[in-house]
C-alpha positions as CSV (number, residue, x, y, z in Angstrom):
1,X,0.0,0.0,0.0
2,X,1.7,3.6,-0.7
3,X,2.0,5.8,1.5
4,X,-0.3,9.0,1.6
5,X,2.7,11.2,1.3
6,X,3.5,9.5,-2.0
7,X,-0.4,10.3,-3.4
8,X,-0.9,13.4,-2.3
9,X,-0.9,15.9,-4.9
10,X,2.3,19.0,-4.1
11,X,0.5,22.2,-3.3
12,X,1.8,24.7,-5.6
13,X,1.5,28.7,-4.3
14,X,-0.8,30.7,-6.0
15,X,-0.6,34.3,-7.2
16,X,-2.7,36.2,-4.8
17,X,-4.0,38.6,-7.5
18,X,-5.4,35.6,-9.8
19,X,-7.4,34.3,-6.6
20,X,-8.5,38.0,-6.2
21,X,-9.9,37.9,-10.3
22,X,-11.7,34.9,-9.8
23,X,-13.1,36.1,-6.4
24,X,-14.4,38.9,-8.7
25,X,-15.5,37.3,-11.4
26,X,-17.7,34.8,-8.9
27,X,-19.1,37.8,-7.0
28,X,-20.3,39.8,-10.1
29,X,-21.9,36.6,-11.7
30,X,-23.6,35.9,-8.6
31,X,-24.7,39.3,-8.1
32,X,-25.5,40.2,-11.8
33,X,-28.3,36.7,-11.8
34,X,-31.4,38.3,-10.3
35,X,-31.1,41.1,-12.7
36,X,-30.4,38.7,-15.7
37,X,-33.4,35.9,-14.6
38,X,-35.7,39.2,-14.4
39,X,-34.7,40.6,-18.0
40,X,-35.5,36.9,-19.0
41,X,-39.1,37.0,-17.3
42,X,-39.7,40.1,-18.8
43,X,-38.7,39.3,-22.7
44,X,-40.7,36.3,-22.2
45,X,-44.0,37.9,-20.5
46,X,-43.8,40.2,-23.3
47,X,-43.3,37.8,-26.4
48,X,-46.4,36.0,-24.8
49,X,-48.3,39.2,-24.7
50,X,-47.2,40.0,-28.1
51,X,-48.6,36.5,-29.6
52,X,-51.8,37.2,-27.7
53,X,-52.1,40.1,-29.5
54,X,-51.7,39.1,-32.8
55,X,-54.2,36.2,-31.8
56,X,-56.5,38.5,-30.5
57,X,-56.1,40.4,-34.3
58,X,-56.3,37.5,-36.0
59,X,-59.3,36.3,-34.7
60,X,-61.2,39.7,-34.8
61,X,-60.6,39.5,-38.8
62,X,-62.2,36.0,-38.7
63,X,-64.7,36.6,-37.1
64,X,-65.7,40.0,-39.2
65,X,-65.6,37.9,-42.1
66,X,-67.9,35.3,-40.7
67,X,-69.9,38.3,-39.3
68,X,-70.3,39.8,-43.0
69,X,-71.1,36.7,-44.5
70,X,-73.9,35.5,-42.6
71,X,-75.1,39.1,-43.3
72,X,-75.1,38.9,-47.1
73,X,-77.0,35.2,-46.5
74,X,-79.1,36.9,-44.6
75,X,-80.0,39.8,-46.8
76,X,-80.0,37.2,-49.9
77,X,-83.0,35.4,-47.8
78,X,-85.0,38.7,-47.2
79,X,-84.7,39.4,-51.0
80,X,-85.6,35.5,-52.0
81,X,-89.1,36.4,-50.0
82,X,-90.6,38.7,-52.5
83,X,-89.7,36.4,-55.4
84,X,-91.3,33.3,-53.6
85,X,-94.4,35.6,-53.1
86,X,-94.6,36.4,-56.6
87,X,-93.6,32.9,-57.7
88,X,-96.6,31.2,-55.0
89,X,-99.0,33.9,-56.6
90,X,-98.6,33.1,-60.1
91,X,-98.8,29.7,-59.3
92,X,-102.1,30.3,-57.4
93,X,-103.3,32.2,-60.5
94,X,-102.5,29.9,-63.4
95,X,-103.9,26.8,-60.9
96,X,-107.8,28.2,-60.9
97,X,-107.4,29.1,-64.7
């Protein structure tokens, strides 16, 4: 079995001004997260708001359409009346003659 002098990895001294960086670097990411998850939240609450607004659109045009159309079928069958009148009427006539 070795010996744990003979496994142990040699410590090697460190420059005190590259611990200082990455101290730094650790405290600015860990202070800069909250403001970077909240940007996220907010580009993503808006894109959602955006689709819903464009969904909102879209289905306002649809349903115009659908709105005008049933009022052209409707105004076709108000028109149709006064020819089925006419039509029952002759027939009427040219039954008793």
């Amino acid at each position: 079995m070795a010996t744990p002098a003979a496994t142990a990895v040699p410590s090697t001294a460190v420059n005190g001004q590259i611990t200082d960086s990455v101290t730094s670097v650790n405290t600015a990411v860990v202070g800069g997260t909250p403001a970077v998850s909240a940007g996220n939240l907010m580009m993503a609450t808006s894109q959602a708001l955006g689709t819903s607004a464009h969904n909102a659109t879209g289905n306002n045009q649809q349903a115009s359409i659908t709105m005008q159309a049933a009022t052209v079928q409707g105004i076709n069958s108000l028109m149709a009346i006064g020819g089925s009148v006419i039509g029952r009427g002759a027939e009427s006539i040219l039954e008793k003659g």
